[in-house]
C-alpha positions as CSV (number, residue, x, y, z in Angstrom):
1,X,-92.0,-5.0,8.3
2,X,-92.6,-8.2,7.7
3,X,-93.1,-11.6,10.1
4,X,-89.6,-10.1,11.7
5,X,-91.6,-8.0,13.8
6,X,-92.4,-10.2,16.7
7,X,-88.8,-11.4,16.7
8,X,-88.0,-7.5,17.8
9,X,-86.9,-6.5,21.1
10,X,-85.7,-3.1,22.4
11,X,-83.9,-3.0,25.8
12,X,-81.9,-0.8,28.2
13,X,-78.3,-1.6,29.4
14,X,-77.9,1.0,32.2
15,X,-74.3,-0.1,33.1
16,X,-72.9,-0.3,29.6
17,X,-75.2,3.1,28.9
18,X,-77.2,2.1,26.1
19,X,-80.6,1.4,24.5
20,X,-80.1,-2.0,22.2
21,X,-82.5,-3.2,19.6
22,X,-82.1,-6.8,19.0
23,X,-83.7,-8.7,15.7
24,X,-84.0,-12.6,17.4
25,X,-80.8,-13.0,19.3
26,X,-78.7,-10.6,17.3
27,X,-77.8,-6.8,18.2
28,X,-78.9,-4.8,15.2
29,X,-79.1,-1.4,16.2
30,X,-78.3,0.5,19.3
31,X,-78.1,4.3,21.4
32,X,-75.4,5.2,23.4
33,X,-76.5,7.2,26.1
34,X,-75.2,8.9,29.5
35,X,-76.7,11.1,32.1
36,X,-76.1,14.7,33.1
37,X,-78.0,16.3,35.5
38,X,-81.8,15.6,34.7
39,X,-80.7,15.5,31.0
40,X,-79.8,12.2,29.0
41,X,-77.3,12.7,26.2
42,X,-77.8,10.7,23.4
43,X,-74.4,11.2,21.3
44,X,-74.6,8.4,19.0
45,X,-77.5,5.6,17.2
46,X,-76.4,3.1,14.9
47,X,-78.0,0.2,13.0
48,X,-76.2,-2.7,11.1
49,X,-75.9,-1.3,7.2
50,X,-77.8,-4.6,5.9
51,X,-80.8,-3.9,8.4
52,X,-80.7,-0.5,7.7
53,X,-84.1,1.5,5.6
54,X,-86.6,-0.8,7.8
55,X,-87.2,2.2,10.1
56,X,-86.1,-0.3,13.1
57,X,-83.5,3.0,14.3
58,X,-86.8,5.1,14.4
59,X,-88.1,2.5,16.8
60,X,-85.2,2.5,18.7
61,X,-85.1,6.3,19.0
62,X,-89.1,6.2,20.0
63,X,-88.2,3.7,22.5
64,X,-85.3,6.2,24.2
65,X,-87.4,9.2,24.4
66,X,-90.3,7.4,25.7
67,X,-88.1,6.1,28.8
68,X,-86.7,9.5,29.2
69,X,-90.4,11.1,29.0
70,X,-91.4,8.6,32.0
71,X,-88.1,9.3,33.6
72,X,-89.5,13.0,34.0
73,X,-85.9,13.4,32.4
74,X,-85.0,15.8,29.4
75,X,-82.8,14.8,26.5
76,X,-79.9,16.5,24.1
77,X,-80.3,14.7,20.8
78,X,-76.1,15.0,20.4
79,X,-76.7,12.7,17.8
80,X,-78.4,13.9,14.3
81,X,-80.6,10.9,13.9
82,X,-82.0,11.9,16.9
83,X,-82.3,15.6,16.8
84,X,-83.8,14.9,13.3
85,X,-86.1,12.7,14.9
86,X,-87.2,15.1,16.9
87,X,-87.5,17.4,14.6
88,X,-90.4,15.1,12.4
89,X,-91.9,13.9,15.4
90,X,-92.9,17.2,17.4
91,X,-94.5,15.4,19.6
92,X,-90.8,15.2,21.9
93,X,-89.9,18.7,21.5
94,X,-91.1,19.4,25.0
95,X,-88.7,17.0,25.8
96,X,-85.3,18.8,24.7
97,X,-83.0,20.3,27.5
98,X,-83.2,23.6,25.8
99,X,-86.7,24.0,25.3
């Protein structure tokens, strides 16, 4: 990515229970998210079509299971970005509530 990157920020929004990526001031991407137990749902990602093949949902996604890894929380990838993530990245399948 080019000199967007600093203007990148990923944040949580525990009351409206989701993960939002934000290019400047502008919402480009985000994860819907809710709690169950010790597990975190994740049933749906989505980034803006005209931001989309810039890998900024991957970052997004890394971001989400790196909170839910320091949480001591497990996750269900509901959502097949993120299960696919998982899958290439094996590196958070310790993380998955049916492991």
């Amino acid at each position: 990515m080019s000199g967007d990157d600093e203007d990148i920020s990923i944040s949580k929004d525990e009351a409206a229970g989701r993960y939002e990526l934000r290019l400047g001031e502008r919402r480009v991407g985000l994860a819907d998210f809710y709690r169950r137990g010790d597990t975190v749902v994740i049933p749906h990602t989505e980034t803006l079509p005209e931001f989309g093949g810039r890998g900024l949902a991957s970052r997004l996604v890394r971001y989400c299971l790196d909170d839910i890894r320091d949480q001591h929380l497990r996750v269900e990838p509901a959502c097949p970005f993120v299960a696919a993530y998982i899958r290439q990245h094996p590196e958070y399948a310790d993380l998955l509530a049916d492991a």
